[in-house]
MILUMSE-928304 format. One record per residue (C-alpha): residue number from 1; residue in three letters; x, y, z. Coordinates in steps of 0.001 Angstrom, whole numbers, plus 500000, padded with zeros to 6 digits. Layout:
BEGIN
@num: NUM&residu: Ala&c1: X&c2: Y&c3: Z
...
This chain:
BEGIN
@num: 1&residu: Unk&c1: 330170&c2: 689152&c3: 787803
@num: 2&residu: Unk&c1: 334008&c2: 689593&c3: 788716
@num: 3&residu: Unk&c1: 335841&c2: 687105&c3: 789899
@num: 4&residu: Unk&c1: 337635&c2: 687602&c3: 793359
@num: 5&residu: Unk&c1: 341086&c2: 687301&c3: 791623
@num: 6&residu: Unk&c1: 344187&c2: 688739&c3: 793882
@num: 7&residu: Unk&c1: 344231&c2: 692017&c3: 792926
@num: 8&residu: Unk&c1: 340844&c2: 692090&c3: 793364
@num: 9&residu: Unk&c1: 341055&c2: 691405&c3: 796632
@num: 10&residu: Unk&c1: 344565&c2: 693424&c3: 796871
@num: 11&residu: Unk&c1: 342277&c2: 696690&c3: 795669
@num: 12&residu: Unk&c1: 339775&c2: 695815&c3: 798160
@num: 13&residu: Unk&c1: 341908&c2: 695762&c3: 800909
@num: 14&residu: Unk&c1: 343904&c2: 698825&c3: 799665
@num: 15&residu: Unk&c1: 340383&c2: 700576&c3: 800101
@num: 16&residu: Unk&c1: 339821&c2: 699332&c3: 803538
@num: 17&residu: Unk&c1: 342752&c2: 700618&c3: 804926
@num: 18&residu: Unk&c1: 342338&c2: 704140&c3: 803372
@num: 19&residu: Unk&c1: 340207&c2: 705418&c3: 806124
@num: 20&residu: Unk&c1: 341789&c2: 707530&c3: 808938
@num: 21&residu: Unk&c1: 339320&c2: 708391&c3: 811766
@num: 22&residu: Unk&c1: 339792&c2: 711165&c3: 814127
@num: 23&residu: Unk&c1: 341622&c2: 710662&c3: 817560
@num: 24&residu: Unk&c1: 338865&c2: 711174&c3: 819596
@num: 25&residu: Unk&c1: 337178&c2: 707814&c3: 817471
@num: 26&residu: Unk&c1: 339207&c2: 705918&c3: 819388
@num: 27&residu: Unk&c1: 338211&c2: 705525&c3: 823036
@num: 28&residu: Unk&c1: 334731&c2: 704817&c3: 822230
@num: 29&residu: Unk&c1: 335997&c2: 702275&c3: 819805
@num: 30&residu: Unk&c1: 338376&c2: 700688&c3: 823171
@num: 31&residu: Unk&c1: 335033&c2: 701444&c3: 825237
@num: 32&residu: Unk&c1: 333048&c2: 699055&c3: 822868
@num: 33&residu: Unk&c1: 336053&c2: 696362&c3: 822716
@num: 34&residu: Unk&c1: 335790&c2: 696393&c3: 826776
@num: 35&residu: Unk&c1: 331854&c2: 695777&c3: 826716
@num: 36&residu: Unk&c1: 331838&c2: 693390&c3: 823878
@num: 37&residu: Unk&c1: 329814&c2: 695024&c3: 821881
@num: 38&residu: Unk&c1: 330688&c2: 694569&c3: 817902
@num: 39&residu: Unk&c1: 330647&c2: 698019&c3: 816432
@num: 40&residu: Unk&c1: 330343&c2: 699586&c3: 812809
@num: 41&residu: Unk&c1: 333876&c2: 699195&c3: 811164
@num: 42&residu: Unk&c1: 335895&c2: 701992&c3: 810078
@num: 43&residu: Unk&c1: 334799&c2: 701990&c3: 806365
@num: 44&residu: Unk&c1: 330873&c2: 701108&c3: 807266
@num: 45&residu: Unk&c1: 331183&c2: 704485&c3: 809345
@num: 46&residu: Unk&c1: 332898&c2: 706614&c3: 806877
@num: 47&residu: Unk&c1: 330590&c2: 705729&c3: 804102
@num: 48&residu: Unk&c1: 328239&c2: 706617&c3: 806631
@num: 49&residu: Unk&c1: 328904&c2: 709852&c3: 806961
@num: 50&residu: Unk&c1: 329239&c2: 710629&c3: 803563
@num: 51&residu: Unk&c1: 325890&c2: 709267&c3: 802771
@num: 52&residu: Unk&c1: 324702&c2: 711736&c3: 806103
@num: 53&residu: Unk&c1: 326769&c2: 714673&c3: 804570
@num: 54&residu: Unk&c1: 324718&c2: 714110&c3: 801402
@num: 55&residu: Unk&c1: 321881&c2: 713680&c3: 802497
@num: 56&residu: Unk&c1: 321400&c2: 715880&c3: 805484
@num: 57&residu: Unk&c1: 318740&c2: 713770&c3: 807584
@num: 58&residu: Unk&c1: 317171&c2: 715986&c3: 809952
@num: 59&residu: Unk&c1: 315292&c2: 713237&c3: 812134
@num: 60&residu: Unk&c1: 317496&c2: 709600&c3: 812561
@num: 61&residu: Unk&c1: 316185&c2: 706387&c3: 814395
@num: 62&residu: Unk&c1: 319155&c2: 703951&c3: 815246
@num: 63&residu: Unk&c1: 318239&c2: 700955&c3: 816319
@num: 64&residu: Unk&c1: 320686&c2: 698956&c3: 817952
@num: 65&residu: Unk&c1: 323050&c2: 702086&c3: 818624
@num: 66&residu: Unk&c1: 325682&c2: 700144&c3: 821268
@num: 67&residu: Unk&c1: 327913&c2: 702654&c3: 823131
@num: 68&residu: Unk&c1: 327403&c2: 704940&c3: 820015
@num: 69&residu: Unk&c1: 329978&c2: 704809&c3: 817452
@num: 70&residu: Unk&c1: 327966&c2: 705161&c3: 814554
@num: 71&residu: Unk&c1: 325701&c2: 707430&c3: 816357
@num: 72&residu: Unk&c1: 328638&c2: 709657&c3: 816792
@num: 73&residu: Unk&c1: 329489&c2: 709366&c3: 813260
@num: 74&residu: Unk&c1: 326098&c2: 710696&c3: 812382
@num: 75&residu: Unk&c1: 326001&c2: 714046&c3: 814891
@num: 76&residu: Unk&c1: 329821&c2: 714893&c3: 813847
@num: 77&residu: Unk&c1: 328651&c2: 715991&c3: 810350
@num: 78&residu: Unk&c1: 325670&c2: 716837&c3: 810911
@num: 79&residu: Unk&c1: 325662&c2: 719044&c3: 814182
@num: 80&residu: Unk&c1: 323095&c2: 720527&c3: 815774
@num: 81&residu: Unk&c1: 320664&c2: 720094&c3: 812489
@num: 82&residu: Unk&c1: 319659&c2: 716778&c3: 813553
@num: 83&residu: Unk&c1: 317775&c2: 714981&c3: 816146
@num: 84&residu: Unk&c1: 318513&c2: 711181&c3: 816736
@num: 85&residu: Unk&c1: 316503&c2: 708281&c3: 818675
@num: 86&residu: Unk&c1: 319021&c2: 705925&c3: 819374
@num: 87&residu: Unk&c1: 317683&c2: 702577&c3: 820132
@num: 88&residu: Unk&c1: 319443&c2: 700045&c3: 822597
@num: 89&residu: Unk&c1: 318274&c2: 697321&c3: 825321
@num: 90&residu: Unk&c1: 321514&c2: 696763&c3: 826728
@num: 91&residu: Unk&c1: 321609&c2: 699625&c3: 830010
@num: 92&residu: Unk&c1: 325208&c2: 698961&c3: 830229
@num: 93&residu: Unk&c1: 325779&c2: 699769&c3: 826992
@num: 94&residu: Unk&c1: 323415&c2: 702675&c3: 826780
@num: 95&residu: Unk&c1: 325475&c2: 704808&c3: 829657
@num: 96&residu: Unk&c1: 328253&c2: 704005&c3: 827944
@num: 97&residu: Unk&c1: 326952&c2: 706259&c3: 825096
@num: 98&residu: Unk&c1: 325567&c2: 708697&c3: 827090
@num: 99&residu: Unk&c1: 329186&c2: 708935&c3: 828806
@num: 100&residu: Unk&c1: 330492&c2: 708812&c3: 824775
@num: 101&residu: Unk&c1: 328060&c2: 711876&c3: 824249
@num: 102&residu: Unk&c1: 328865&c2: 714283&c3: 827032
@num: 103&residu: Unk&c1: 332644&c2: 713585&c3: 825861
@num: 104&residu: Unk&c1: 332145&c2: 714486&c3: 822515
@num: 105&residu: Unk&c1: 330033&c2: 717836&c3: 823543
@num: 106&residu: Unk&c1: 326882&c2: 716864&c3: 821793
@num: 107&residu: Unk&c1: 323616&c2: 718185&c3: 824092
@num: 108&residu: Unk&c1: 321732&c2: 715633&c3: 825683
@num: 109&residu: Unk&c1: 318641&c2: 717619&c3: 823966
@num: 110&residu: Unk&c1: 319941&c2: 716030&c3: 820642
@num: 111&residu: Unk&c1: 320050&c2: 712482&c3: 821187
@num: 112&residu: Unk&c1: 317342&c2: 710710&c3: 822615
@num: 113&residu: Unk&c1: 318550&c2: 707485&c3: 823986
@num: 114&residu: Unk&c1: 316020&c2: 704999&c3: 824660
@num: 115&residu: Unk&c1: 316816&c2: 701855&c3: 826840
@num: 116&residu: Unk&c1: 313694&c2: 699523&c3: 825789
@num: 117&residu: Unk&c1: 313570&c2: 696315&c3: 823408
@num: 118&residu: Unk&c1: 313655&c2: 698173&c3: 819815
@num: 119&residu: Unk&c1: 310337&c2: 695949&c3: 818953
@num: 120&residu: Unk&c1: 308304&c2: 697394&c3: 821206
@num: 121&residu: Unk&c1: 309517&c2: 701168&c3: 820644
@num: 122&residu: Unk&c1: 309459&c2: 701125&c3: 817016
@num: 123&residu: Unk&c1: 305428&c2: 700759&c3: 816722
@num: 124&residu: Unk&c1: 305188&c2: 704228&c3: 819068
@num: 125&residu: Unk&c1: 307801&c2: 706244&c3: 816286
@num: 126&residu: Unk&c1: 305430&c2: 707882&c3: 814084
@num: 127&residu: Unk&c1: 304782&c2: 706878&c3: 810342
@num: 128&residu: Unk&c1: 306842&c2: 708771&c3: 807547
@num: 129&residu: Unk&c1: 308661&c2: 710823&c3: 810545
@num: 130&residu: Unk&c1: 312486&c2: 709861&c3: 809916
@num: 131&residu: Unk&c1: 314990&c2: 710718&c3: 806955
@num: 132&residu: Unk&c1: 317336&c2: 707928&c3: 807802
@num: 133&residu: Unk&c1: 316763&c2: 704235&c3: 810160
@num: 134&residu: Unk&c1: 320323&c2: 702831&c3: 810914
@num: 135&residu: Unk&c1: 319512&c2: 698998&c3: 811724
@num: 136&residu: Unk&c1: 322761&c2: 697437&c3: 813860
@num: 137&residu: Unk&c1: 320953&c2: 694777&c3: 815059
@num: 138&residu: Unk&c1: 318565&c2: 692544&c3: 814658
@num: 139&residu: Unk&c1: 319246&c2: 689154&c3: 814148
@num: 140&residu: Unk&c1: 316152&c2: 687084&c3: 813919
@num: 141&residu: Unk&c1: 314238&c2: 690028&c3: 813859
@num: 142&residu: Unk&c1: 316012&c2: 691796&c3: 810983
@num: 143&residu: Unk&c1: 312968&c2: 691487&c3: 809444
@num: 144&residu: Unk&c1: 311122&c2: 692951&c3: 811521
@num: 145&residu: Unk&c1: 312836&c2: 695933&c3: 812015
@num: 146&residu: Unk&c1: 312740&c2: 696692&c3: 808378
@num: 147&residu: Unk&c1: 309358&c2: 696631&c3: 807762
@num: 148&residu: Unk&c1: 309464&c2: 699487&c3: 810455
@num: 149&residu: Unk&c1: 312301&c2: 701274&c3: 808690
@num: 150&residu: Unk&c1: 309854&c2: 701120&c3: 805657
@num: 151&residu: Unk&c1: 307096&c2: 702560&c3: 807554
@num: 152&residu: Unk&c1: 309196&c2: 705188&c3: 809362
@num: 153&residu: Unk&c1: 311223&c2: 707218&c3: 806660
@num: 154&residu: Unk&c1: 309477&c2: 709715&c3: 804785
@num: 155&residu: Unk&c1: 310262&c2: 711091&c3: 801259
@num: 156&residu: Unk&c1: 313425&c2: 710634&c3: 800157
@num: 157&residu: Unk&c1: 314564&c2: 708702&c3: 803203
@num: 158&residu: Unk&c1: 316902&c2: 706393&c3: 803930
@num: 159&residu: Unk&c1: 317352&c2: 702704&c3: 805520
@num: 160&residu: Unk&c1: 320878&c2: 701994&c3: 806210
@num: 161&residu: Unk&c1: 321756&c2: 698165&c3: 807673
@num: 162&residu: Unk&c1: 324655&c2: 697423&c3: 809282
@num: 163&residu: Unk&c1: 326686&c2: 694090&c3: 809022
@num: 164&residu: Unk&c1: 324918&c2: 692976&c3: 806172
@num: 165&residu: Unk&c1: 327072&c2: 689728&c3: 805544
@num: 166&residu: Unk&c1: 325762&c2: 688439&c3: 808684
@num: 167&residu: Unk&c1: 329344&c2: 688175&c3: 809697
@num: 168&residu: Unk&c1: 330162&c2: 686490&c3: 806030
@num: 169&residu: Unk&c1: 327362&c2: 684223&c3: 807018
@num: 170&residu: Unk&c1: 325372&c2: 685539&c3: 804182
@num: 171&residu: Unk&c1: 327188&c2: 684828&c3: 800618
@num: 172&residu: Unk&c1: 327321&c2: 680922&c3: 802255
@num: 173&residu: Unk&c1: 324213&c2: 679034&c3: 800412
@num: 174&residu: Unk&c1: 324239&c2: 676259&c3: 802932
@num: 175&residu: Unk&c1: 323917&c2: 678582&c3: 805842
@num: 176&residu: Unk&c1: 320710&c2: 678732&c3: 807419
@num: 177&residu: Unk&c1: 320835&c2: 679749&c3: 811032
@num: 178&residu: Unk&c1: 317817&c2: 681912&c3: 811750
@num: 179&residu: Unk&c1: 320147&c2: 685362&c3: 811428
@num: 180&residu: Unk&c1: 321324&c2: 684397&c3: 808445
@num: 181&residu: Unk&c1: 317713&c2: 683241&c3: 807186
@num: 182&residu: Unk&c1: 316284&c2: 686569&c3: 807926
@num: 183&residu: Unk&c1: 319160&c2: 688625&c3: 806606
@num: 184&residu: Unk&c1: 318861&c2: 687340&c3: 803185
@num: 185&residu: Unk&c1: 314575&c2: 688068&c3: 803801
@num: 186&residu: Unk&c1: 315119&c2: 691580&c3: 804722
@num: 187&residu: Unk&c1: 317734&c2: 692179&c3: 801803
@num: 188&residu: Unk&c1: 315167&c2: 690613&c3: 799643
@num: 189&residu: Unk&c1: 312668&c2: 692818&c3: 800603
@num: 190&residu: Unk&c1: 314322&c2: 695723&c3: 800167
@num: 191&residu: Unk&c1: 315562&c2: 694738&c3: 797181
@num: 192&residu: Unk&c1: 312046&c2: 694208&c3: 795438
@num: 193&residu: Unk&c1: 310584&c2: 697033&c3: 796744
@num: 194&residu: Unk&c1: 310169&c2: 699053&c3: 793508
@num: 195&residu: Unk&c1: 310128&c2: 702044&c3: 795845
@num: 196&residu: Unk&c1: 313461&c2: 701934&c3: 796576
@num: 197&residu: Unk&c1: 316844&c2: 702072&c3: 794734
@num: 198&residu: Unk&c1: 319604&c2: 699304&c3: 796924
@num: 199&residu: Unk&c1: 323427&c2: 698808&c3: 797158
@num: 200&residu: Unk&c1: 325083&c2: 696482&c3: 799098
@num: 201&residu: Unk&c1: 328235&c2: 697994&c3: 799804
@num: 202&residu: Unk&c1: 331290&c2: 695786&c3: 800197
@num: 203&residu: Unk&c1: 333196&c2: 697266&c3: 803820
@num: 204&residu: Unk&c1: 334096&c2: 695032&c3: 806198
@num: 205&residu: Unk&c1: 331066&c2: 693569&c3: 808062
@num: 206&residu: Unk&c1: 328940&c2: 695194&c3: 804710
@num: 207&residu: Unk&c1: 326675&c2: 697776&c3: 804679
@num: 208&residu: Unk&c1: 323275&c2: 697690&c3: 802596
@num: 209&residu: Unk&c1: 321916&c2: 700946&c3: 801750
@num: 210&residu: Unk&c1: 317909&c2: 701965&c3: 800458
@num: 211&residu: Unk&c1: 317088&c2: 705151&c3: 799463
@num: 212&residu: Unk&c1: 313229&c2: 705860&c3: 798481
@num: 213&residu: Unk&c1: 313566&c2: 706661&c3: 795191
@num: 214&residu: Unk&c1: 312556&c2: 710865&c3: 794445
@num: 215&residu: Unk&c1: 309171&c2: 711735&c3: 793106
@num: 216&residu: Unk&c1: 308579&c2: 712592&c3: 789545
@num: 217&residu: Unk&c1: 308497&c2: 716468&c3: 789060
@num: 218&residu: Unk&c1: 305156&c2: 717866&c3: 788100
@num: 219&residu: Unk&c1: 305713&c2: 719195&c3: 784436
């Protein structure tokens, strides 16, 4: 295990700042800062993409997508070869992505944005449907909404969950607020799932990444 020595720390933060994100990034970043609504941080989003560019998900759930600044992260590099449900029970916050969408050009056809609680729309979303579930929420029901995400993705998909320090709640033994509590539970389970190959990867609010791992080819 290393040790969190300064230039450790000095490379990690050398890393964080490497990331330059398009102009147009921007106002829906101000747009989220004006509703209050914590958003994925600049290296979460880039790795983000990369994993999308790699992987080339042609169905995406997000649950918990705010005014849409990972969502837009997602149908940048991917284009019109994808279809996403976006997820979020805030209306105010839902327009505001819909407003973020028609400014960015991407048809209304290609995001599906549904304002409900994300518990009771995930048990409609059909099993083994989705290549990729992006969790930015949850909470006390982190949990839950992994054990969807497990359902959901099909072969070779992908559970992505956002802020996986719990707001640096999580390396803290002695913290036990329910959040917290069920963070470390759904890591856990993801974790021992010998289905699935895990990273947690160290940006700024972290960002935990499952892939399913790839069926054996028949000899």
């Amino acid at each position: 295990m290393p040790s969190m020595n300064s230039e450790l720390l000095a490379s990690w933060s050398f890393s964080q700042t490497q990331i330059h994100e398009k102009d147009s990034v921007a106002p829906v970043r101000e747009r989220s800062a004006d509703l209050g609504v914590k958003c994925i941080d600049p290296a979460g989003r880039s790795m983000l993409q990369l994993l999308c560019t790699l992987r080339r998900p042609k169905n995406i759930v997000e649950i918990g997508s705010g005014v849409g600044v990972a969502s837009l992260a997602m149908l940048e590099v991917l284009g019109a070869d994808c279809t996403l449900t976006a997820i979020e029970s805030n209306l105010e916050h839902a327009n505001a992505m819909r407003q973020g969408l028609r400014e960015a050009g991407i048809a209304s056809a290609q995001a599906r944005i549904i304002h409900e609680r994300a518990e009771n729309v995930l048990a409609r979303l059909a099993d083994h449907a989705y290549d990729l579930v992006l969790i930015d929420a949850g909470g006390e029901l982190l949990l839950e909404y992994v054990a969807e995400a497990k359902r959901l993705i099909g072969p070779s998909g992908v559970i992505v969950v956002n802020n996986a320090f719990d707001n640096h709640k999580l390396p803290k033994p002695a913290v036990r607020q329910a959040s917290t509590v069920a963070t470390r539970d759904a890591l856990r389970m993801l974790r021992e799932d010998p289905r699935l190959i895990t990273h947690l990867l160290p940006s700024e609010q972290g960002l935990f990444v499952a892939s399913l791992r790839p069926m054996p080819r028949r000899k």
